[in-house]
N, C-alpha and C positions, 0 to 999 in steps of 0.2 A: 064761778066757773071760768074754763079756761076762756077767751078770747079764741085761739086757735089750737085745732091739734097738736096732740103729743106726738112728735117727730122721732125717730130713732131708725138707724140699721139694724144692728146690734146691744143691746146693753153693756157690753163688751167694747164695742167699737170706739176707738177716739173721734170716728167722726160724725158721734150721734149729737143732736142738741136739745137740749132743753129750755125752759125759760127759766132764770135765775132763781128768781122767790122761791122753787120749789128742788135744785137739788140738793142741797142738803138735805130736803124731808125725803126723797128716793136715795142717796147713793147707798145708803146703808143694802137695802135691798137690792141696788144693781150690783153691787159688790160680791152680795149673796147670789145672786145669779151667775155671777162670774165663776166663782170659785166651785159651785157645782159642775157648771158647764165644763171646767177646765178638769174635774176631777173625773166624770165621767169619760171625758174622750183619753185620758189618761190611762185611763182603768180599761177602757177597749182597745187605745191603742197597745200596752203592754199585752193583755189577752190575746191578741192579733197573732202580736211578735212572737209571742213566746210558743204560739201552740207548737205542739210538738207534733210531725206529720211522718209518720212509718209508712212507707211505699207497700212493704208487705205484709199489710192489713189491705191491700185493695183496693188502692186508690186510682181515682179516674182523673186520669192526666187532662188539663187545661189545651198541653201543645207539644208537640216534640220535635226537636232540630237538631244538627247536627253540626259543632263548630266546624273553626279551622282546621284541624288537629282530627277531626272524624271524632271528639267524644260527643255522645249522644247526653243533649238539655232537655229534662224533662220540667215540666211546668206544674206547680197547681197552686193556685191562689197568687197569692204575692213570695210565693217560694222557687226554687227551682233545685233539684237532685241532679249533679255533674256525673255522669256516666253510670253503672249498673247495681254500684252500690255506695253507698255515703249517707251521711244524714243531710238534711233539706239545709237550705241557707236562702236566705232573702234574695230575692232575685235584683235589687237594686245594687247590690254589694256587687255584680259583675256588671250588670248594665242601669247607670246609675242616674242617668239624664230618666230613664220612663218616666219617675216618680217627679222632676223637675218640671212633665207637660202634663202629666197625668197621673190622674191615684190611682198606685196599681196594685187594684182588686185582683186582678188577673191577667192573661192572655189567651185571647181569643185563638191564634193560629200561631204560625212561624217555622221557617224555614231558613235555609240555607243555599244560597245561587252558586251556582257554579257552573259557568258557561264561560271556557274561555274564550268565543268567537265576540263575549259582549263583557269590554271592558267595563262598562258602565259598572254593571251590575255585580259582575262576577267574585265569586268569594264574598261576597255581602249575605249578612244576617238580618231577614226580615224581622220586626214582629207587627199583629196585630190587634190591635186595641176600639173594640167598639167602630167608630168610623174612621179612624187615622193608621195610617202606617208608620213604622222606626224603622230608620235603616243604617243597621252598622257597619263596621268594617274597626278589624280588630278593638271589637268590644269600646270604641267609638264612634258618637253618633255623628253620622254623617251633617254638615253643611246645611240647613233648608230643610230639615227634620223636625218632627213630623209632618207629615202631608195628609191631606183624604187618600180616602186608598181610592176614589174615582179618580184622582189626578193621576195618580201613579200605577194602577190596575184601571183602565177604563173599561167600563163596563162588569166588572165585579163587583157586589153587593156588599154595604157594610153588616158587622154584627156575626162574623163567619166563626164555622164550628171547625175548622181544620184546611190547612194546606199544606202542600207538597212538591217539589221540583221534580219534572222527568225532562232530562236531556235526550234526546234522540240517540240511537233509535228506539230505545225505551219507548219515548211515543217520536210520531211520528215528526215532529217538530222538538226544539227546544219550547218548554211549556211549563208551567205551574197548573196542579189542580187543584182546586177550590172549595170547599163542600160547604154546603148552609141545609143543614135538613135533608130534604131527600133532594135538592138541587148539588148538579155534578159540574161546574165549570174549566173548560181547559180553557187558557189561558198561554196567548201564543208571543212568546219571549219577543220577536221582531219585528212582528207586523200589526201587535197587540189584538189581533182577533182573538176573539170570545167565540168558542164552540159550546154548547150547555148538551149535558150528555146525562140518560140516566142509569148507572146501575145499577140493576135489578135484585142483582143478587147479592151487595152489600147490606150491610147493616150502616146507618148514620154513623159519620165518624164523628169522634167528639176529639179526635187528633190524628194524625198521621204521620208516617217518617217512610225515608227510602233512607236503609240502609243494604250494604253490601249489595249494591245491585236487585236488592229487591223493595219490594211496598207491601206496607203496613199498615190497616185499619186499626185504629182501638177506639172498644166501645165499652165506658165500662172500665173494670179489670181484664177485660175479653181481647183478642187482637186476630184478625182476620188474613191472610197474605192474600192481597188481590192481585192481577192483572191490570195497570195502570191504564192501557188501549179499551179494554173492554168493560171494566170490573168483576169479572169472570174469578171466581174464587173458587179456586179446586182444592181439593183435598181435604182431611175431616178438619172441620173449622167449626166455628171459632175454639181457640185453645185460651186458657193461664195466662197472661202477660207475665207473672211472677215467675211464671216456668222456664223460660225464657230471656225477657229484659232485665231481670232483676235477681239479684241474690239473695236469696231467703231460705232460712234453717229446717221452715214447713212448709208445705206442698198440700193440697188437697186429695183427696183418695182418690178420686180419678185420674189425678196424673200418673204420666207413662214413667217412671223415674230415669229407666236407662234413655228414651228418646228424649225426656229434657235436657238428660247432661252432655248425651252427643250434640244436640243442635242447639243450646242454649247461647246465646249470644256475648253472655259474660267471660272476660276474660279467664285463663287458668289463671291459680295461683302459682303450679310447681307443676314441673314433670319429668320421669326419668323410665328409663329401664332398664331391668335387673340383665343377670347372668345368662338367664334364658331364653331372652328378648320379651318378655312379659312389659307390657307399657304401661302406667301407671302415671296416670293425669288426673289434678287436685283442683277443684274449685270449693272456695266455699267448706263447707259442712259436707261435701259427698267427694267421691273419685270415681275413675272410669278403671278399669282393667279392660287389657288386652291382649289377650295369651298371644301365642307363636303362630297358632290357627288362625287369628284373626277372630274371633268369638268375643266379642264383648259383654263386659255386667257393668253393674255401677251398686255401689252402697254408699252407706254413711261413713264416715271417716272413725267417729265412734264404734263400730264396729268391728272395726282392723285393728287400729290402731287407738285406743281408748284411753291409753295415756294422755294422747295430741288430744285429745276430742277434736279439733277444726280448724280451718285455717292457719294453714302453713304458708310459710313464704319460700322456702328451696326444698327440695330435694334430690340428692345424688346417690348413686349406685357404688358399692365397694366391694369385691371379694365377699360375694351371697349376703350383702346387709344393706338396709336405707340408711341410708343419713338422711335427718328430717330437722330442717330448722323452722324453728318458731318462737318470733321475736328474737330474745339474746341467749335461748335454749337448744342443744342439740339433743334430736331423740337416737337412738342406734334400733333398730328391728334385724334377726337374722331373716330373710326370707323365709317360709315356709308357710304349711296348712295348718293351725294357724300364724299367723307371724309372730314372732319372739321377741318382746320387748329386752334388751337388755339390761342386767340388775346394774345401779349404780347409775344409770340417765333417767332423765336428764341432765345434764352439764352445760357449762357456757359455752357458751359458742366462741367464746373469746380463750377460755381453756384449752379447748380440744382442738380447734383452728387456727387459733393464733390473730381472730382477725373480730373486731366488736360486731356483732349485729345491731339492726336486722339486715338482711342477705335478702337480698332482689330474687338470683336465680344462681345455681350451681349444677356443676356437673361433670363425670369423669368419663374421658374415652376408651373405651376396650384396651384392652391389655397393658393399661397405663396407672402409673399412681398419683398420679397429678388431678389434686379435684381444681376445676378454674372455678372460681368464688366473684360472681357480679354484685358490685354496691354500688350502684349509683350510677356515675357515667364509667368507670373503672373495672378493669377484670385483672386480678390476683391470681399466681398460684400457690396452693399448696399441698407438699410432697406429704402423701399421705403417711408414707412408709419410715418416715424421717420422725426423732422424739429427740426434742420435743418438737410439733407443728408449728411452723410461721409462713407468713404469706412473702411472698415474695414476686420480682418481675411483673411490679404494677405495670398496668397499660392501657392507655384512653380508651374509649372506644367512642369512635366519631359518627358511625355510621345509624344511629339512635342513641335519643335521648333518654330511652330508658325500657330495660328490658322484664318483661311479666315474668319470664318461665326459660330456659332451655337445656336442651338435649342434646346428648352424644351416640353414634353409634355408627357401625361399618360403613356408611354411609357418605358421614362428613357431621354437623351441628346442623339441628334446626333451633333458630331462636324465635320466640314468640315475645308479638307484641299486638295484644289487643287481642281481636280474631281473625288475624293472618298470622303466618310464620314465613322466615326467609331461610332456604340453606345455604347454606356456606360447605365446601370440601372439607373446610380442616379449620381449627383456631387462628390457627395464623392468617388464614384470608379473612375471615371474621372481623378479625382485629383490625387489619391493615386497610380492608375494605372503606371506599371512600362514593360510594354508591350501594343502594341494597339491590339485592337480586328479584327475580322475579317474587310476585305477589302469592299466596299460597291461603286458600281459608282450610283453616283450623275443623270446624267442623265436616264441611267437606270429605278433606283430604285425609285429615288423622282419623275419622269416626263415620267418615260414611255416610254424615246426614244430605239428605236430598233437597231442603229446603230449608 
């Protein structure tokens, strides 16, 4: 028998030990231990990575923020979904110290500060993990990272289910609120007082976001618009998250279809309008119409136009017909009850335009043949009326980085980006523009939605 215990960390470890005489008669078996151990966490860790996570099956978001830039991070597991549609990507591959302090199962909360009276904080990206906080600042971690989140939020609880930034006068203070179950923490940017507040009429958040000036509960696939002062939640609630956040081909039977695609927060793809003033705006699998009356519908893209089935990237008006790009394809429809695809399109877009797809956003001004063609940071034109087609009179465009959708009409151009749009008088101030004009939402203003 032995003298003294069998000593070890690991079987695995180099810093176990043994007494002589006997390893040889074990290594065989620790070796066997090894190579299990090693195949196992292989075999989970691959499973892990690879699962494959679809937002619109109904996923119940970890945490939501919103970068530098206004695109909205959504969380779940060790993954994160960049803006309203994409496939999931590891969340370490953007922020990539987490997994350096900690395994990241997940994220607990996270947020986005924007307070420019405190430079400290400002334009910094919380997150939070169990009892410690990360704090970035362009997708680097800050200095002294991480911390408890008692040092950094005093008097805030670890293990939180959701936060969220309001800058005054949102509330009454610059402030963060906090949520752990049915506990509501504000959380005062200056003076670090802790107010604990309950609202009644929420439902537990299991994440939160303020965007476009408003705040967001989600519980679930559910998402609630509250009142950040109160938590006062009016109006018929909780809706879809999917109807809204997310771009998805199917909808539940309750959804409102034409109120999701007005007030849906996802970018357009394309928008134009005809001869008539008829407006016709593209997200997704569906579009909006909107006659001269101002009457709006919304269908499936399928439906109109069923050559495209979905997802377009430009569309432009001509002499009573769409021009519809998708990818390096141009579609032609003449307008009408029903729209007329015509024989012979699809064609390349490199054909028929003179210019390679895919095509960001196009579009022609009233009583003009000139379609302007956006790729990228760059706006072309080309004379429609001209054969064969070529682009010509490239020109930067400095005033965005990159344009979703725009439109032309009596007016002057609206350009979209994201869900705002900016007008310009004419192309030329467009172009030449070295500041953007006033801020404009999309749903709003183009569709009327109220919330």
């Amino acid at each position: 028998m032995l003298q003294q215990p069998l000593r070890y960390l690991l079987p695995c470890s180099p810093t176990y030990w043994i007494r002589g005489h006997i390893v040889m008669k074990l290594l065989p078996h620790i070796l066997f231990i090894c190579l299990a151990l090693a195949l196992t966490w292989a075999q989970d860790h691959h499973q892990h990575h690879a699962a494959v996570l679809d937002r619109c099956k109904g996923l119940e978001m970890d945490a939501v923020a919103v970068n530098e830039e206004g695109i909205p991070y959504f969380f779940k597991g060790d993954h994160l979904f960049k803006g309203f549609h994409g496939k999931a990507e590891l969340s370490n591959g953007s922020f990539t110290e987490l997994d350096d302090h900690h395994h990241l199962g997940h994220v607990d909360a996270a947020f986005r500060m924007h307070y420019e009276d405190d430079p400290t904080h400002h334009d910094h990206m919380f997150f939070f993990l169990d009892n410690k906080v990360f704090r970035y600042y362009q997708h680097k971690l800050e200095a002294g990272y991480p911390k408890d989140i008692s040092e950094v939020f005093p008097g805030i609880p670890d293990h939180l289910d959701a936060a969220v930034e309001c800058p005054k006068p949102e509330c009454d203070e610059d402030s963060v609120i906090f949520f752990k179950k049915d506990d509501i923490y504000h959380y005062n940017v200056k003076t670090k007082a802790v107010e604990k507040k309950e609202f009644d009429s929420m439902p537990n958040c299991t994440s939160a976001f303020r965007f476009m000036e408003h705040y967001y509960c989600f519980h679930g696939h559910m998402f609630s618009k509250f009142d950040p002062k109160t938590g006062d939640v009016h109006g018929k609630y909780p809706k879809e998250a999917r109807d809204y956040f997310m771009r998805c081909s199917k909808f539940s039977d309750e959804s409102d279809h034409l109120e999701r695609e007005r007030c849906s927060r996802v970018h357009l793809d394309a928008i134009t309008s005809d001869d008539d003033g008829d407006l016709y705006a593209f997200r997704g699998h569906h579009f909006i119409r909107k006659d001269n009356n101002d009457i709006l519908t919304s269908n499936s893209i399928e439906s109109a136009f069923k050559e495209l089935h979905s997802e377009v990237d430009a569309v432009f008006s001509y002499q009573d017909h769409l021009y519809m790009i998708k990818d390096d394809h141009l579609y032609v429809y003449k307008v009408g009850e029903p729209h007329t695809h015509l024989d012979g399109y699809p064609k390349p877009v490199k054909e028929e335009l003179g210019i390679e797809g895919p095509i960001d956003a196009a579009f022609v001004c009233q009583d003009h043949h000139i379609a302007h063609i956006i790729k990228g940071k760059d706006i072309y034109d080309v004379d429609m009326s001209a054969t064969p087609r070529a682009p010509s009179n490239k020109r930067p465009i400095s005033v965005l980085n990159k344009v979703d959708a725009a439109m032309c009409g009596p007016g002057g151009v609206k350009v979209i980006r994201g869900n705002h749009f900016y007008h310009f008088d004419s192309v030329m101030l467009f172009v030449a523009s070295r500041a953007l004009p006033e801020q404009h939402k999309v749903s709003l203003e183009l569709f009327g939605c109220d919330h």
